[in-house]
N, C-alpha and C positions, 0 to 999 in steps of 0.2 A: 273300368279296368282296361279297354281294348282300345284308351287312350296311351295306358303303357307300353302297348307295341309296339309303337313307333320308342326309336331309340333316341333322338333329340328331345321329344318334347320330357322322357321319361328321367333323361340324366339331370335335363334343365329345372325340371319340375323338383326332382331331390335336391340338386347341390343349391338351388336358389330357398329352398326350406330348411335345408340344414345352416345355411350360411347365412338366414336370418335371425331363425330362434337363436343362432347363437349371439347375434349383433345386440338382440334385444338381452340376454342375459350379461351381455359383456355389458352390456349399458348400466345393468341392474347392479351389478359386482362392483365399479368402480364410480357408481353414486350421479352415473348423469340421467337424465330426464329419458320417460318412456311417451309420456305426452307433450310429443315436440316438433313442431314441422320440419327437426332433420331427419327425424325415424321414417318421412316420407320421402325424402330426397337418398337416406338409405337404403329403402323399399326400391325404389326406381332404381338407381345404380345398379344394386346386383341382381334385379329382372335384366338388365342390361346384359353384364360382363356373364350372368351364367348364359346367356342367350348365346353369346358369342364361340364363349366358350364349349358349349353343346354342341354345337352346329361342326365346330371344329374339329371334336371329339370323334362327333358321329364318321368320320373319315376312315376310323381307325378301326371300325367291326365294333360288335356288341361288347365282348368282353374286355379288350383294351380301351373302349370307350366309359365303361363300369371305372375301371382299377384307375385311369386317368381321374374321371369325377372325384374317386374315392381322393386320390393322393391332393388332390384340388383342398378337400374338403379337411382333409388330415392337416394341410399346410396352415390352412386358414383358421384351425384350432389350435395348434401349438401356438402359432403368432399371436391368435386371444389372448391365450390363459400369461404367454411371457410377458404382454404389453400390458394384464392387469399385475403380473409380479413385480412389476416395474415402476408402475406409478405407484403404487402400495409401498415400494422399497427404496425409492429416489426421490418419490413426487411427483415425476414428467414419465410423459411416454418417450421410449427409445426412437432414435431414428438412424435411417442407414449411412447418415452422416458421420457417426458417433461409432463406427466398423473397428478404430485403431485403438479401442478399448475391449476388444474379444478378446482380447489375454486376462484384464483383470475382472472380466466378468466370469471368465471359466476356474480364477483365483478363486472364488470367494462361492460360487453356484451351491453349493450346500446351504449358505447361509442365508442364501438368495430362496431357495426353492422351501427352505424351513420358514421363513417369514409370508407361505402363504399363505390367505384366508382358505377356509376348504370350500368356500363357495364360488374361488374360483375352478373348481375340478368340474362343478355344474356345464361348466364352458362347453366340457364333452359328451353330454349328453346325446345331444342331434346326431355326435360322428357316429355316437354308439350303436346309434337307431339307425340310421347308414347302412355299414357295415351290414347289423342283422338283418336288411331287407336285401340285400346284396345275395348274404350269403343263404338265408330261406325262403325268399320268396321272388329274387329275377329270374331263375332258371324255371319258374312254373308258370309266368307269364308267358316264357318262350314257349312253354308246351302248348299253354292252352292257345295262344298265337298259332303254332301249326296246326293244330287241331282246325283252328276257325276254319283256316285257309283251306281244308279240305274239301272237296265235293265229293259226295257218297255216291251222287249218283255216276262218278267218271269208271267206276267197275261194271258200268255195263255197257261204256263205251267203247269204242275199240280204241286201238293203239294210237292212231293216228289221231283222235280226236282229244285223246289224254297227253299226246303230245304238243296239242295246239294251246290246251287249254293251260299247260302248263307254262309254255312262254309266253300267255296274255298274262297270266297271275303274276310273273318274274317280270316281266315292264309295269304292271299295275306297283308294285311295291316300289320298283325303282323309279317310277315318278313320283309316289309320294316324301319315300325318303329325299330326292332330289328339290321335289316341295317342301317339306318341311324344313332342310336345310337353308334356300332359301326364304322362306319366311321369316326363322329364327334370325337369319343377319339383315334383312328389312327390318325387321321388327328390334332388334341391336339398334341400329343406327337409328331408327325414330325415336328410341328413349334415349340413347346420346343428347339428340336435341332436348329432347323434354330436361333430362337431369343440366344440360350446362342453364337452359331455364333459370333452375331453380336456382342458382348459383346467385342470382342479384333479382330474383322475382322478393318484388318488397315484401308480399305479405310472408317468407321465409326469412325474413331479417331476425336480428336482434340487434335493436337499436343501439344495445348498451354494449355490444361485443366490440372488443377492442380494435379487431382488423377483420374487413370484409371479407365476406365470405369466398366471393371468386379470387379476393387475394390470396388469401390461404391455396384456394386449387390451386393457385398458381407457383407459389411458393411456402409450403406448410409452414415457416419458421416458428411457429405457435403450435408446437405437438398435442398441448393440451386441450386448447379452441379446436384444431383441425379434427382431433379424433372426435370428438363431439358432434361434429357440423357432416363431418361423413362416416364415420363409423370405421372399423378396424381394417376393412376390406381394403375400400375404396383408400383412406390412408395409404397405407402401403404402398398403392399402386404412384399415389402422387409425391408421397417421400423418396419412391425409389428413382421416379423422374428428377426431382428439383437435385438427386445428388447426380445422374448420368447428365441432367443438362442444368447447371447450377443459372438458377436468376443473381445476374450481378447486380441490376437496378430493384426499385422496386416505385410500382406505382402509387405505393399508397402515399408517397411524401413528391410527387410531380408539383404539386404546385410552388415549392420553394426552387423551382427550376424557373421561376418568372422573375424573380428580384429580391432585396431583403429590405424591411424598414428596420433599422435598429433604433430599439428602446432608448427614450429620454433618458439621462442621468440627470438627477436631482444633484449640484454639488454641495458639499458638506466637507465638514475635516476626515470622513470614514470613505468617502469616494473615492475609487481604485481609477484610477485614468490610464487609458491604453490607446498608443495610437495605431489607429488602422489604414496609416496610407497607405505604407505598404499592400497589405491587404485586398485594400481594395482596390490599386492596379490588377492584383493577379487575377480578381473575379472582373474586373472589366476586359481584362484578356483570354479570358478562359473560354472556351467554346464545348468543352466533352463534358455531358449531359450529367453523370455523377460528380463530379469536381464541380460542377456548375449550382447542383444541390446541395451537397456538404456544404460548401463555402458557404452561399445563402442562409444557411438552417443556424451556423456556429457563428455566423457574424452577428444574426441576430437577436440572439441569445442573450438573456441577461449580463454584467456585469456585476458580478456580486462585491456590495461592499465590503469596506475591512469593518471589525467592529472592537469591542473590548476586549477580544481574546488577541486579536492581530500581534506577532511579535511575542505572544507570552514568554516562549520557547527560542526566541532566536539564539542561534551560534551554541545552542546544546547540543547534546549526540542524541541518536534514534535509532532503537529498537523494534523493528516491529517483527511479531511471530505471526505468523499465521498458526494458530491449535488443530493439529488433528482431531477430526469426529469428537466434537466436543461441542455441548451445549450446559443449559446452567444448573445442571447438577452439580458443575466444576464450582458454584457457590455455594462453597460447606465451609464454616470457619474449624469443625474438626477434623474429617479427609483432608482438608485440602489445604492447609493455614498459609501458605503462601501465595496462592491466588487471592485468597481472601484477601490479604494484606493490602494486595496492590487495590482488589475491588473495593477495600471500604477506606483506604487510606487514599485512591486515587480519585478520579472522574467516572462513573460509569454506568453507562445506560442500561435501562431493563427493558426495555421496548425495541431492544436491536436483534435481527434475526439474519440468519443467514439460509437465503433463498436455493433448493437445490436446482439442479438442471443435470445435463445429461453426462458430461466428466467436469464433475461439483470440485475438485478437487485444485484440478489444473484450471478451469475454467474461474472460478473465484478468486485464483491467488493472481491470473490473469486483471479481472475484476479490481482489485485490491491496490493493484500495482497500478492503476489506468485510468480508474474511474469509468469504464464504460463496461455496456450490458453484452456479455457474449453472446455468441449464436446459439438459440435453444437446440435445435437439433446437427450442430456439430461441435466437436471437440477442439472449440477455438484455439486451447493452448498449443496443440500439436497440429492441426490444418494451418492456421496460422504461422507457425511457428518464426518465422522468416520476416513477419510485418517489425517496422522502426518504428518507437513510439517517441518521440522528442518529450514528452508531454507526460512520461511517466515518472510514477515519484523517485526512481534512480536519477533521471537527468536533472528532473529540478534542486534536487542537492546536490548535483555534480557543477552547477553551474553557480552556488553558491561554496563551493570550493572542499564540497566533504571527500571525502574516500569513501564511497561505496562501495559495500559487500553482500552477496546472497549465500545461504547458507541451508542445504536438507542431507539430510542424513538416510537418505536411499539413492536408488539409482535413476536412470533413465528409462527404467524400464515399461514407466506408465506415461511420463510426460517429458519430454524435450527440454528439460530447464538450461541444458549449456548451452542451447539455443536460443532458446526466448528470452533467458535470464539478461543477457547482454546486449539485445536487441533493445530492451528496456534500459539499458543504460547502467547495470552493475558492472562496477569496473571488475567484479574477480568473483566470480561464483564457484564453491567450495561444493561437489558432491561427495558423497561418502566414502568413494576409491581416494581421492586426495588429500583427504581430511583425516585420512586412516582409522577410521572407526568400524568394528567389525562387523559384520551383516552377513544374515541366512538368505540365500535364496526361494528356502523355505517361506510359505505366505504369512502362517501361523505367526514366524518370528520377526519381532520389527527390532531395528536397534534403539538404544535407550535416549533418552534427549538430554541424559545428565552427560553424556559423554560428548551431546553436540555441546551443550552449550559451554563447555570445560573449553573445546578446540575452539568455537567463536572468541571467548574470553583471552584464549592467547594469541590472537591475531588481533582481537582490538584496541589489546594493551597498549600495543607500539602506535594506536593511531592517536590526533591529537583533536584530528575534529573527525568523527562517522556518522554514518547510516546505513545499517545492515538491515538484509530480512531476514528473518529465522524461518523455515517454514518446518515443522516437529513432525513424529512420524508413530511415537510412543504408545499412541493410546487407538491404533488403529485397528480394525477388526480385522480376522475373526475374534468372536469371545465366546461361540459354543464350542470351542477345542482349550485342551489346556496351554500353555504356553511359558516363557519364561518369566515375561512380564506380568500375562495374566495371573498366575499364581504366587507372583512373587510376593505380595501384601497381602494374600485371602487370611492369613490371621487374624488381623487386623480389622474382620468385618466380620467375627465368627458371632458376633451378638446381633445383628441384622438377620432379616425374615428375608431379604433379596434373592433370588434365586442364582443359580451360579454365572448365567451370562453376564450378569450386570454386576456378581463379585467383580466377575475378571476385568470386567471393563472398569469398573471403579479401580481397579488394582492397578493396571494400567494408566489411570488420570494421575497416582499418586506417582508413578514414576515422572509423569511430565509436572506435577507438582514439586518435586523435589530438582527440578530441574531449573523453576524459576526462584528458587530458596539458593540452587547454585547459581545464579544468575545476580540476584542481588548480593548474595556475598563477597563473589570477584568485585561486581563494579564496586564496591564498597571499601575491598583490600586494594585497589588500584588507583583508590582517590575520585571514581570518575560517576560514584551513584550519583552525586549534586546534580550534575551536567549532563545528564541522560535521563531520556523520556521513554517509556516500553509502553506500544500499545501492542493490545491482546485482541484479537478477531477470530474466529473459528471460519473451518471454510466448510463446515457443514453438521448435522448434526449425526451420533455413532449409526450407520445405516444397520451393520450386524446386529443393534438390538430391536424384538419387536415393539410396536405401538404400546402394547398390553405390559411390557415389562417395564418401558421408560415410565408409564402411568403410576405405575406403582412405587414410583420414586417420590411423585411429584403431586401435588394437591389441585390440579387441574387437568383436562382432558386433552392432549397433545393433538388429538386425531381432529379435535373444530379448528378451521379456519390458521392452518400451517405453524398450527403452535409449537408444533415438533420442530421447526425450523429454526424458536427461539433463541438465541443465542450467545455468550458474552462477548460484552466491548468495552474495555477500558482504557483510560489511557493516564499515566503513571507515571509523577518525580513526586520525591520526596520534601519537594519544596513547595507543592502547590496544598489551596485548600482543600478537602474532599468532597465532592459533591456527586449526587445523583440525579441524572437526569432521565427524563421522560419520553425524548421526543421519539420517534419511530426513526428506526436508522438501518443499512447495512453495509457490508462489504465497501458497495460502491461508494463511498462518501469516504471513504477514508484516506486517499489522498488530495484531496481538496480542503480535509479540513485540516489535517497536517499542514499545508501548504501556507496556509492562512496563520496556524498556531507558530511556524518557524519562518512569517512573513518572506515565502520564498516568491521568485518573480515567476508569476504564473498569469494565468491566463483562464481564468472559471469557465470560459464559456465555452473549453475544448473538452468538458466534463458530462459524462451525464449525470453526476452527483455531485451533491454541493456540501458547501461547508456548514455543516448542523451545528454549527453556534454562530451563524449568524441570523441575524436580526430577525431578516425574510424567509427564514428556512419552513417549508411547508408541513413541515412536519407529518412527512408519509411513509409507508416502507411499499418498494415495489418488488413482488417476487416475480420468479422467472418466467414465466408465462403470461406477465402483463397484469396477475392479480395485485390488489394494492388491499393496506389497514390503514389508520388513519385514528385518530380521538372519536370520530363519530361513526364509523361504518369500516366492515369488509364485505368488498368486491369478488366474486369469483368470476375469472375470467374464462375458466371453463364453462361456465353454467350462464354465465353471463348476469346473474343475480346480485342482489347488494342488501345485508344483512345490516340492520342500525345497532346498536348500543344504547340505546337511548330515543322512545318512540316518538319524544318531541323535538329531538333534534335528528334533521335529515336533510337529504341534498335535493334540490330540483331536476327532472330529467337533465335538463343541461346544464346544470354544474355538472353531473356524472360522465355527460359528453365531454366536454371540455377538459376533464382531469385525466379520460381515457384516450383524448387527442393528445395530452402532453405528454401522457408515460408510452403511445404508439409512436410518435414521435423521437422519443428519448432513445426507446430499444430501437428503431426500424434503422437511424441515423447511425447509432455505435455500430451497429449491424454491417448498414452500408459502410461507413467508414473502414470498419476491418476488413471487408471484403476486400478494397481498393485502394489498402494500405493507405490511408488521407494523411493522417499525420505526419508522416515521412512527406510524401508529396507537399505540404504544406508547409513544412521546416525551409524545402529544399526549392521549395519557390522562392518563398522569403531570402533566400541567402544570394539565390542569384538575381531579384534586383534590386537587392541592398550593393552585391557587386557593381549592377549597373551604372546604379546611385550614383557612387562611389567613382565611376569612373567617366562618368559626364561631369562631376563635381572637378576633379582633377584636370579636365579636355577644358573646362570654361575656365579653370584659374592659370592653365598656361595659355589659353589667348588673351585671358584680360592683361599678362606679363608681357606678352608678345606685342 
């Protein structure tokens, strides 16, 4: 007890107990490992920071030094219990990158705070116990403290000697607390060193983890791996860094700062041929360290062949919708008969999912448009918003001479589309004030998608050749309130056992059902169904329903291995055979395989996704934190683990290295790229010494005249 006297070691000693049982429960809550050598790299860290922190406290007197700890301790519990509502309700942990999304997070927080487990409230146990020693038993330490300090025998002293003995005892304390203070920041800075240690100490590795560990401290872009590797605390501290001093590089892809070897092309009649003089002047001129790595990584890069599909689709038109909060419940041939139509009459994958991340919404349709992986922990659509993508599926059909249009039926008020929309290359993006279709500011109320696709239909009447995006808004949550949409079909389902969240949400899919039933009707009264292709992608799957509700839709368990992220993908003319295909696919592949199916002049290897019908297509799904599935196995990239399918079929440690250096690769590089706007840089090299070209070509044919 007369250890608790002193006020550093006492505050240190709680809030570094409070701040771990809770680490350890936070660990338990959201399914990572208790027997793990980051639980000791967590253990060190916050003997660390409470160290620091104590010492600092103690400045402030006994009681402001209590209410600081406490408020310390309070911060570091809210932050738990949201960062486990979050990965439970998105799939990724939040980061402070991800800040220009607090308006739709405060939208929706009912639906958010109803979707939690109650085992995360355990979270606050420790604060609880806090508090209670706070409030019953630090003011009887204090007593029994004075008490100690007493001598009995200074009442037979005289005055003089009681006043001696009191200013020895008043320096006695105030060296210790001066000691103690000093200790606690010696003894800070020694586990500094110990934890940055553990950072790249091998026997703390995991071999199979995606991005090293001191990469992460350095630049979290893996919220998943990072909270695992440091726990909730320490997180924070290094998210809240990498967003006040952003890493532009990153080291984990230095080595492609040395040179490229570009891949043999085997030729054949399906061989894509591209020249790279161009090119590769700019990277023999190029000196700045990122420009000098992108170039190398994307020159080297496969060249994906054409194959059977190449052309199927050329000089048709293109639809493509992005589906609000939809996953493949939307395959019901009774709900749903017009999805179904395109699904069983078109091309369409069951192995296709749509991976969440932290604004899933804007960030996938980013995704979708680009082919590359956005940044995990920030809201690429809107940080971004300003990057030129030459190379996104807007320009690729602008350069085979379509009319491009994008098309959503809300506002700006969650993502920037009249910015980024055309930055990509739509020649005319349509939001909901111009397209005059009515809308609630209300959250509850979304507008209908029968009345987008009504306005798309009489703008693309007058066109001759298009490529529109649709991106729908219909089926968006909430779906624990009643709503317009929500209620508008509950009829319709009054012989279902579903509870009413998932009525209303199914209520709602039928309106964006009835929307592609108006969709194939126009193109049909307009002469233009033949000539037009609609693919269907979700940019995520309904986050307002819980795990436990979608289950009960579905004859398999959503909650193993990101099943909930399942997702439809079709793609749709009435002219083709129907087929169903297997391979693992998402978001990210879908304009590269467009590109390929409408033989547009493209460039595969400014992709991180490829065209899944061709020949070599790996057949994997990578979701957003680097975890991957595959025919034989999933990967978790949090856990660092790789679960088989099949006990006789498995991978060797390094194949698993090897497949997790491609997909670190793939994200780290799209990553880099967006940071540093590459693509734009890249376009606008090329033009200017194609000018140069051009004008030494010109300088030698009027002196070979001269």
């Amino acid at each position: 007890m007369r250890m608790f006297y002193n006020n550093v070691f006492k505050n240190y000693f709680l809030l570094m107990m409070t701040l771990f049982v809770e680490e350890l429960i936070f660990r338990w809550c959201v399914g990572f490992s208790l027997l793990d050598w980051s639980v000791l790299r967590i253990f060190i860290g916050l003997n660390m920071i409470c160290l620091a922190l104590s010492a600092l406290f103690s400045f402030f007197g006994r009681i402001a030094s209590n209410i600081l700890t406490f408020i310390v301790a309070f911060i570091g519990t809210a932050y738990a219990i949201i960062q486990a509502g979050f990965v439970n309700y998105l799939g990724v942990f939040i980061s402070f990158g991800t800040s220009s999304q607090a308006g739709a997070v405060q939208d929706y927080i009912m639906d958010y705070i109803s979707s939690f487990s109650w085992t995360f409230w355990l979270i606050a146990l420790p604060l609880i116990l806090l508090l209670v020693f706070y409030i019953l038993f630090d003011y009887r330490i204090k007593v029994l403290e004075k008490n100690d300090s007493i001598d009995f025998a200074d009442k037979f002293d005289s005055e003089e000697r009681k006043k001696l003995n009191d200013q020895i005892l008043a320096k006695k304390q105030r060296s210790r607390k001066i000691n103690a203070k000093i200790n606690a920041i010696v003894l800070a800075v020694i586990l500094a060193g110990v934890y940055y240690y553990t950072l790249g100490a091998s026997f703390m590795q995991n071999d199979l983890q995606l991005k090293t560990t001191k990469s992460l401290f350095n630049n979290p872009d893996i919220p998943n791996i990072a909270m695992g590797q440091f726990g909730y605390t320490m997180y924070a501290f290094v998210d809240a860094k990498s967003v006040v001093l952003p890493v532009k590089g990153t080291e984990e892809v230095d080595s492609f700062a040395e040179g490229y070897e570009k891949p043999e092309q085997v030729s054949s009649d399906f061989t894509r041929y591209i020249d790279d003089t161009i090119w590769e002047q700019i990277i023999a001129n190029e000196s700045r360290s990122n420009f000098k790595i992108l170039n190398n990584y994307y020159i080297s890069q496969e060249i994906t062949d054409k194959n059977d599909f190449t052309g199927i689709f050329k000089d048709k038109n293109l639809i493509v919708i992005m589906m609000e909060s939809t996953n493949n419940m939307l395959i019901n041939k009774d709900l749903f008969p017009n999805v179904y139509k395109l699904y069983s009459e078109g091309w369409a994958w069951d192995n296709a999912y749509s991976p969440r991340n932290s604004c899933s919404t804007g960030n996938n349709e980013v995704s979708g448009m680009t082919s590359l992986y956005t940044i995990n922990n920030t809201c690429t659509a809107n940080n971004y918003k300003k990057n030129i993508y030459p190379e996104a599926i807007f320009n690729l059909f602008n350069k085979s001479g379509y009319e491009t249009t994008s098309f959503h039926n809300y506002t700006d008020q969650y993502y920037a589309r009249k910015v980024y929309h055309p930055n990509m290359g739509s020649g005319h993006f349509y939001g909901v004030q111009e397209l005059g279709i009515p809308y609630s500011n209300v959250y509850k109320e979304w507008p209908s998608d029968v009345e987008l696709v009504e306005k798309v239909l009489s703008i693309t009447k007058d066109q001759d050749k298009f490529m529109t995006w649709v991106t729908s808004v219909s089926a968006h949550q909430p779906y624990t309130q009643s709503s317009v949409l929500g209620d508008k079909y509950l009829d319709l389902l009054d012989d279902t056992n579903y509870n009413i969240s998932l009525k209303r949400y199914l209520s709602k899919l039928m309106e964006f059902d009835k929307a592609i039933g108006a969709l194939l009707e126009g193109l049909e009264n307009q002469g233009k169904l033949d000539d037009t292709v609609i693919v269907l992608y979700a940019d995520h799957y309904p986050y307002g329903l819980t795990t436990n509700t979608i289950n009960s839709y579905f004859d398999y368990d959503v909650t193993k291995r990101f099943e909930v992220d399942r997702t439809p993908f079709i793609i749709y003319n009435n002219k083709i055979k129907p087929q169903k295909h297997s391979e693992y696919t998402s978001y990210v592949n879908v304009t590269p395989t467009v590109a390929n199916l409408f033989d547009l002049d493209y460039d595969p290897r400014l992709y991180a996704g490829k065209d899944i019908l061709s020949n070599n297509y790996e057949n994997r799904v990578i979701f957003a934190d680097g975890s991957w599935q595959d025919e034989v196995a999933f990967y978790s990239a949090a856990t660092g683990k790789i679960t088989y399918f099949e006990p006789n079929t498995t991978y060797t440690s390094e194949e698993i290295k090897n497949i997790n250096t491609t997909i670190k690769n793939r994200i780290s590089m799209s990553n880099l790229a967006i940071k540093n706007n590459y693509f734009n840089y890249l376009e606008e090299a090329k033009k200017e010494y194609k000018v140069e070209e051009l004008a030494g070509k010109n300088e030698a044919e009027e002196n070979s005249e001269s």
